[in-house]
N, C-alpha and C positions, 0 to 999 in steps of 0.2 A: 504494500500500500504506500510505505515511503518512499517508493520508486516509483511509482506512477505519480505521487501527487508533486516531487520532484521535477518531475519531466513537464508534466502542466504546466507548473512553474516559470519554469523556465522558457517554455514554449509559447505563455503571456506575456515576459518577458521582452521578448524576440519580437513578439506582435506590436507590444508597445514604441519599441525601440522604430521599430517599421514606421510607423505611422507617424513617430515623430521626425522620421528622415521626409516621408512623403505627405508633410503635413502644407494641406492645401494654401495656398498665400490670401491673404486678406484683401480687399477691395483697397486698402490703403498703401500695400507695398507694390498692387500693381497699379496704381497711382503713379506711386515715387517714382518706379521703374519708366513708365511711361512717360513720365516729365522729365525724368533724363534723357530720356530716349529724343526727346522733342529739342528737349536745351541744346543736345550736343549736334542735333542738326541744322539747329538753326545756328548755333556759331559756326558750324563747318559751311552751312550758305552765308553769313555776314563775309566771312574771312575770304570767302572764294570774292566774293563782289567787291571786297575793299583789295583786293589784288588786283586784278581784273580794272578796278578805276583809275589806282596807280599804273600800272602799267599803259592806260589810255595817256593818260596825263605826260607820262613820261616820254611818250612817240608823240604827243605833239608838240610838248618843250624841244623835243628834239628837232622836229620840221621847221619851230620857230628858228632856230637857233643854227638849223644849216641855213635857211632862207634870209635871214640877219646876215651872214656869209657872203652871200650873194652880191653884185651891183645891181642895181635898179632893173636894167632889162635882163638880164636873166632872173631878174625873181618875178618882173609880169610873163617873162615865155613860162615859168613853172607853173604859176598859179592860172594860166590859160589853160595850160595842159593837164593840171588835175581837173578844171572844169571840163575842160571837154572829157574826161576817163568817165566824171561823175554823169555828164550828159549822157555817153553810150553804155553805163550802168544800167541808166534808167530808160534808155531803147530796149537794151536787150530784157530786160524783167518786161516792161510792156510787149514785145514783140512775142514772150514768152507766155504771159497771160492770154493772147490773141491767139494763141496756137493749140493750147489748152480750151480758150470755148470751139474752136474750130474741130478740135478733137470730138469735144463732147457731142455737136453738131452730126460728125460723121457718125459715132457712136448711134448716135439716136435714127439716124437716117438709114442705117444700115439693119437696124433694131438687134443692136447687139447689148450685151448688161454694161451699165457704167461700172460696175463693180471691176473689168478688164480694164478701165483708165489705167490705173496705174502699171501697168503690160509696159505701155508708150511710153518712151520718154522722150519728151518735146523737147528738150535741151539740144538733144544731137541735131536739129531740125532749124535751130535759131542761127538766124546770120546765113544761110544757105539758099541761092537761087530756088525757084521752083517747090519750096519746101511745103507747100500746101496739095502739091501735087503728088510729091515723093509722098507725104505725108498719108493723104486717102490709101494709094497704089499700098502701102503696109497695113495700114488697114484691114485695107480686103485678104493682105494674105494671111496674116492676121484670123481672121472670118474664113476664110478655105481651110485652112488648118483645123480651126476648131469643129468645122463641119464635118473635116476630113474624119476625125476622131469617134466623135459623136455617130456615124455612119459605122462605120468599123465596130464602138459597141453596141449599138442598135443589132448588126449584122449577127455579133456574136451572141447576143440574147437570142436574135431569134430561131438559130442554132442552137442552141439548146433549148428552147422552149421546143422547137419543131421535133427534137430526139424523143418525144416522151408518147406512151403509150395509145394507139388508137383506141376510142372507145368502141365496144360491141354494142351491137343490136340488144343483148339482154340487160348490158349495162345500162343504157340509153333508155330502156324502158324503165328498169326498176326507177331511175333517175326519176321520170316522168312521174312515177306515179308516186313516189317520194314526195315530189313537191306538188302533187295535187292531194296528197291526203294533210300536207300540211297545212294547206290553202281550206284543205275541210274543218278542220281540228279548228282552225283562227275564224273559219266562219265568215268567211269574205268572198263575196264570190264575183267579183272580178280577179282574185289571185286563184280561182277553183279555174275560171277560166279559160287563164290564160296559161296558166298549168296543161287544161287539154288541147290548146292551142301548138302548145310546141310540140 
């Protein structure tokens, strides 16, 4: 008997010692946890963006400070010539927005899913002669291809739907009258009907 109540014992023991290792955390330390969690991300995005501003600052100090270098006309041919970079910036983003509704345009015209937008990338297509025309011309192959696929599984479904067993004449009948006594059973007799119909 001192041997089993021993072992209890100690087997209470063990259970207790358990429960205090996997003793569940309170709504307040997953709190704290949580607001660490928050604190040290939000210093790690302060710290990224006070880099990041520095570093701005520091490449313009520096542009000021080669351009202070400069004599007069070469610091208007510089300041022409980043206007004009910032001008053709903002052709090509526009030219690249115009390609993108023209995309969607073909997209729809073609009745294909916009969800393939992103397939196309209009980028390779900006600044390029004819690019509205290259642009369709992929498109559509684009469209042959996915048909091309779509045809092939079609083909092979209906290969295997086609492998499968012909029915018999006594099949065909029990069938028939399967679904006319269930048509009796529900008491409807347009489905008794059309049950003897087939």
């Amino acid at each position: 008997m001192n041997e089993e109540m021993k072992d209890k014992m100690e087997i209470e023991e063990k259970q207790e010692e358990m429960k205090e290792e996997t003793k569940e955390k309170t709504i307040e330390e997953i709190l704290a946890e949580k607001e660490a969690e928050w604190q040290k991300e939000t210093d790690r995005r302060i710290s990224e963006a006070i880099r990041k501003r520095e570093e701005k600052l520091k490449a313009e100090q520096e542009e000021k400070e080669r351009l202070a270098k400069m004599s007069e006309e070469e610091r208007i041919k510089e300041i022409e010539r980043q206007k004009e970079e910032e001008i053709l910036k903002r052709e090509r983003a526009i030219e690249e927005k115009e390609l993108k509704l023209n995309l969607i345009d073909l997209f729809k015209s073609e009745e294909m899913d916009l969800d393939l937008l992103e397939v196309v990338d209009v980028n390779k297509y900006v600044g390029k002669e004819n690019k509205e025309e290259v642009l369709k011309q992929d498109v559509l192959k684009i469209k042959e291809t996915i048909n091309k696929i779509v045809e092939k599984q079609v083909e092979a479904f209906k290969g295997e739907y086609l492998r499968g067993e012909t029915p018999t004449a006594e099949k065909q009948q029990r069938q028939d009258y399967n679904e006319y006594e269930k048509a009796k059973k529900s008491g409807n007799p347009l489905d008794m009907i059309l049950a003897k119909l087939k």
